[in-house]
N, C-alpha and C positions, 0 to 999 in steps of 0.2 A: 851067541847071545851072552856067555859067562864074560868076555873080553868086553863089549856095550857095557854090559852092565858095571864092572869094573871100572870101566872110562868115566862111565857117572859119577860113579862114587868118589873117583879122585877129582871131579870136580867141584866138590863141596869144602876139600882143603886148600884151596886157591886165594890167596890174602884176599880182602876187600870180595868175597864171592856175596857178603850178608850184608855188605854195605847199602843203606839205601839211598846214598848219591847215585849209584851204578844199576840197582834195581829197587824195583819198591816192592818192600813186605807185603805188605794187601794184595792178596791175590788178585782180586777184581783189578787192580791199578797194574799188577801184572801181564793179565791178560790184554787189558786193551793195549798198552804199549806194546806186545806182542804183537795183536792184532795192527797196530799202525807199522810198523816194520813190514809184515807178511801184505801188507796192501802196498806199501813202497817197492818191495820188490817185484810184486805182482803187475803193477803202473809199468816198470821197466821191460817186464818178461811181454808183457801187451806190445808196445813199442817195436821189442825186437821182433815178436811172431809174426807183426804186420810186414817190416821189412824184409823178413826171410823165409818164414811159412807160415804162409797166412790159413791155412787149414789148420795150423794149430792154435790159431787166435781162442777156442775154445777152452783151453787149460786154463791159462790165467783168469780166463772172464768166469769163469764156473769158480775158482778160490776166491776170487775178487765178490762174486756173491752171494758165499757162505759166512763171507767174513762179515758183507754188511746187512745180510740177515741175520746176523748172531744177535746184530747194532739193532736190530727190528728199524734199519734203515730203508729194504728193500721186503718185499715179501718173501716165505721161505723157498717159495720154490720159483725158479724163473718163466716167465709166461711163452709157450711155445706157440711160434705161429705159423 
């Protein structure tokens, strides 16, 4: 935990870490660009699970709709049938 933690912290000395070409201050403007990355990667993890194990298709589709419940794009909880 004391070496993570560490790690972090040397990443706050990193030229251009506070730039807001590279990230944006506003947290809120944070977060979703966070959020739009973790759904981009989640689109691919989809893809793969279907072509290689498709009993895990449930990982990504479960992160994929936390994220756009967050969006109150979808309801919070997924509808079980």
């Amino acid at each position: 935990m004391d070496l993570a933690r560490r790690s972090w912290r040397s990443l706050d000395r990193l030229p251009g870490r506070h730039d807001p070409a590279l990230w944006p201050a506003d947290a809120i403007a944070a977060q979703n660009l966070l959020d739009f990355f973790l759904l981009e990667k989640a689109f691919y993890e989809m893809e793969y699970e279907l072509m290689n194990r498709p009993a895990w298709l449930r990982v990504p589709l479960d992160g994929t709709w936390r994220i756009l419940a967050r969006h109150n794009v979808v309801p919070p909880e997924p509808v079980q049938s």
